[in-house]
N, C-alpha and C positions, 0 to 999 in steps of 0.2 A: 119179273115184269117184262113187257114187250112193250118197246118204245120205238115211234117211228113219227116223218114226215110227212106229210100230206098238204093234199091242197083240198079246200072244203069250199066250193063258189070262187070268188075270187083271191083266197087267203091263203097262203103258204104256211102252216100249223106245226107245230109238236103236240104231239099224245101220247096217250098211252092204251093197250088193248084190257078192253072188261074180263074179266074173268072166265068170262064164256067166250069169248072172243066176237060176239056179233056186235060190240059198240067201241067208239072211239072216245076217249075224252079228252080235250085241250088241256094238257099240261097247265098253262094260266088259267083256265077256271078252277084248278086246285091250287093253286098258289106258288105255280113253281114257273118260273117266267124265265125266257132265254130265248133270244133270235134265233137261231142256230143250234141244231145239232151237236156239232164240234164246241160250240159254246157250253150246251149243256155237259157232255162228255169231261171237259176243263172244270168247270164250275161246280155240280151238284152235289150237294154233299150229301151227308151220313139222315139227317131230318130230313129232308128233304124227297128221300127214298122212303123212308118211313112213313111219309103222309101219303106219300102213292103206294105204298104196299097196304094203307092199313084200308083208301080210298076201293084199291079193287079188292081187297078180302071182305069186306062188308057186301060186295058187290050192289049198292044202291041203283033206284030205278032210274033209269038213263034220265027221266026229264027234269028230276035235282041237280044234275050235273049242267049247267050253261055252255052250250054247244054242242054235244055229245050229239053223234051223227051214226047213223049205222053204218059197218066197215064197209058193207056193198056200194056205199050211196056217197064215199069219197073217192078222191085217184091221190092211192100210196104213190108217194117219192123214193128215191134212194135215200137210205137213214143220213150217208153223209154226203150229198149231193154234191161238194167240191172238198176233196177234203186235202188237207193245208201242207201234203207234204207226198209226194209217191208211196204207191204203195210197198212195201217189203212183203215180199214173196218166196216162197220154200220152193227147191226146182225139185224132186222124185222125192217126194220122202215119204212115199209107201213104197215097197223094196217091188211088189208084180208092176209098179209103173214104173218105177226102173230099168227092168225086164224088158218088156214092150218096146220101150223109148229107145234102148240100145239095140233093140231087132229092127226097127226103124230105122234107124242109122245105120245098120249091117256094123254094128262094134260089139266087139267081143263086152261081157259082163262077167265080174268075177264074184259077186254076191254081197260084195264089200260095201258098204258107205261111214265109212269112218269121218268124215266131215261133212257136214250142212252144206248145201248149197244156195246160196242166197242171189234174187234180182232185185232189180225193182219195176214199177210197171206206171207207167207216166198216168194219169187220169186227170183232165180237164172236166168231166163231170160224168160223171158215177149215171148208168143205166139204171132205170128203177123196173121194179116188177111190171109185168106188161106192157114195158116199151118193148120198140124192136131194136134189135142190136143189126148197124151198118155189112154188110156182105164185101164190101170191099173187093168186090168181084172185079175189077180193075186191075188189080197189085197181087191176090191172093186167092189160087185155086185151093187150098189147102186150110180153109178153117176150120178149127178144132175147138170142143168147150172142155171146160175142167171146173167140176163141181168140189169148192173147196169150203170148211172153215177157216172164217176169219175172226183174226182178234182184234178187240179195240182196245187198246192203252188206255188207264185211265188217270194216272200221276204218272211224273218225271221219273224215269228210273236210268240210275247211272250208279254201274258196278253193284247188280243186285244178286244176291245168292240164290239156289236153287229155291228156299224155303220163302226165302222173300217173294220171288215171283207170282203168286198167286193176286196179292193185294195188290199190285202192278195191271189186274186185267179190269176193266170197264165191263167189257160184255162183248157177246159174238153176235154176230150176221154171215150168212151164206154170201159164197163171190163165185161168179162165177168168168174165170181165169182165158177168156177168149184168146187163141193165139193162133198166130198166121202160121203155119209149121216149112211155112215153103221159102217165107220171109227170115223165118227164125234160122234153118238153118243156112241159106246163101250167107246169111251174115256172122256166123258164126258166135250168134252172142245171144240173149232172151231180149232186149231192149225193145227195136223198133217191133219186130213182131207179137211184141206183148201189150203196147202199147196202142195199137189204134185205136180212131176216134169211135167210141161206144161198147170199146172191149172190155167195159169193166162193169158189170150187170152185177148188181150188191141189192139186198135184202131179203124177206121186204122187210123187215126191222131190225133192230138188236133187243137179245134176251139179255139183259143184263146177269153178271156171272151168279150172283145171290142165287139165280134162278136154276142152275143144274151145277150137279154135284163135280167136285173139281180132281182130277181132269175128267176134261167130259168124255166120255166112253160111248160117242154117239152113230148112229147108224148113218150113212153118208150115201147118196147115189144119184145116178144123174139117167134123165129119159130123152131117148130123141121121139119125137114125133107117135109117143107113148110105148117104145121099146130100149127095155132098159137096157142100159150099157154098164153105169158104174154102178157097183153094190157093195159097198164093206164098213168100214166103221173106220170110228178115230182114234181108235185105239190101237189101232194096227200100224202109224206116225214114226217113222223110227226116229225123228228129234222130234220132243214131245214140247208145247209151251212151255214149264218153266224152264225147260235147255234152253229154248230157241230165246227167249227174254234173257238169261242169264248169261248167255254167251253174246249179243248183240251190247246190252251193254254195257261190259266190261270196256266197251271202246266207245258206245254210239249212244248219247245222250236220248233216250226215246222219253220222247214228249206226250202229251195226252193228246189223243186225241189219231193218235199213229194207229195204221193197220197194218197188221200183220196176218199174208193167207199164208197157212198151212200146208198147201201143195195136195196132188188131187191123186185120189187111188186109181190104179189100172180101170181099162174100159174108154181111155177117151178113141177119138179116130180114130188117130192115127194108129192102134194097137189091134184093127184087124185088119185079116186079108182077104177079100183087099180092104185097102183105107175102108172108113167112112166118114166123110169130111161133112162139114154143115153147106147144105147151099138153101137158097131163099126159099122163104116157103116152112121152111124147118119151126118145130117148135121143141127147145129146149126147156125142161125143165131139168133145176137143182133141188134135192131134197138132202135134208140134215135134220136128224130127228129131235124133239125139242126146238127147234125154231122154226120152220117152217118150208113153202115152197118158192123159190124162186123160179120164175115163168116167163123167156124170153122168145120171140117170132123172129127170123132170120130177114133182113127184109135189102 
């Protein structure tokens, strides 16, 4: 199922998408009720999902459902418009953006990545599909996008096994990973350059995990201005989800409700020559196959 935020008139919503994808329906007029996203994500259980898988597999006519709105005729949210904690982020973990990134830097690369590298990325409120993401043209000639998988947590996991890690996932959403590259490296760290205000463009929903098969083996790419740059899949991750779950927490309590991106295959800018950076005007889209398009305006 494909679950997401919205505003429908004056009403900030949860739904869920028709089977066909052309209708919305309010989560509470099937009987599943939560303020919040994150709420939902914490709370819903095992019935719960089963009255909305059994609701879109019948696929009933939208005017049974109370509320049901055509997906054209709302404006989608980010699924988790503030969510409760930074995000956790993978720095190169496709091995040709590794590559690139250290041509970039003019540093030698030796092919190696025997350890994960882990950020995190501040987000004060998560970009939704067809907003514009800030240019920050002030502080930063160098912005770059990075079309990633991300994971949602959906229980507490501490000290979980490779095997365990699956029942640990909630459901994915597309991020896409905005980063200052001129800010990133003067400071020698991922933080302030990962972090600016509207750098973190997420959706436009979450599939929950029931919905593709595990691990997802999905086609992943990113478009500037409808020329594509990233194209590969996720299966090409050299630390795969349940590594990345299994080895966080062995030490780091992850709570529901936690995102974790994945880190973004070769093709961002900075990886031709010359660059090609984002400036205003720009339309990015993320593509991840099985969930959908995320569609950002540089503004």
């Amino acid at each position: 199922m494909k679950l997401l935020t919205y505003e429908a008139g004056d009403r900030t919503l949860l739904g869920v998408l028709s089977k066909d994808e052309e209708w919305v329906y309010p989560l509470k007029s099937l009987g599943v009720d939560y303020k919040t996203m994150h709420e939902l994500v914490c709370g819903m259980g095992q019935s719960e999902k089963q009255l909305i898988d059994y609701t879109i597999d019948r696929q009933p006519e939208p005017y049974t459902i109370q509320g049901a709105a055509r997906l054209e005729d709302i404006r989608i949210l980010a699924p988790i418009e503030r969510p409760q904690q930074d995000i956790i982020c993978l720095g190169i973990n496709y091995m040709e953006h590794a590559e690139e990134s250290a041509r970039f830097k003019k540093e030698e690369f030796n092919g190696e990545r025997p350890y994960a590298v882990y950020f995190s990325k501040r987000v004060n409120q998560a970009v939704a599909c067809f907003e514009g993401i800030p240019s920050h043209s002030q502080i930063t000639k160098q912005l770059d996008y990075e079309a990633e998988l991300a994971v949602i947590i959906g229980k507490e996991a501490s000290n979980v096994s490779l095997e365990e890690a699956e029942e640990c996932v909630f459901g994915y959403t597309i991020l896409n990973d905005i980063s200052a590259r001129d800010i990133q490296n003067r400071h020698k760290q991922f933080y302030f350059g990962k972090s600016l205000d509207g750098s973190a463009p997420m959706g436009p929903w979450i599939v929950t995990r029931e919905s593709l098969p595990y691990p997802p083996k999905l086609s992943i790419c990113s478009r500037v201005n409808g020329e594509i740059r990233q194209n590969s899949n996720t299966s090409q991750m050299i630390f795969g989800i349940s590594y990345v779950i299994s080895e966080l927490s062995a030490g780091i309590t992850l709570k529901p409700g936690t995102i974790i991106s994945m880190g973004t295959p070769s093709g961002v800018g900075l990886g031709f020559t010359p660059p090609k950076f984002l400036k205003e005007g720009d339309i990015v889209e993320c593509e991840v196959e099985g969930i959908g398009t995320l569609v950002n305006k540089i503004i």
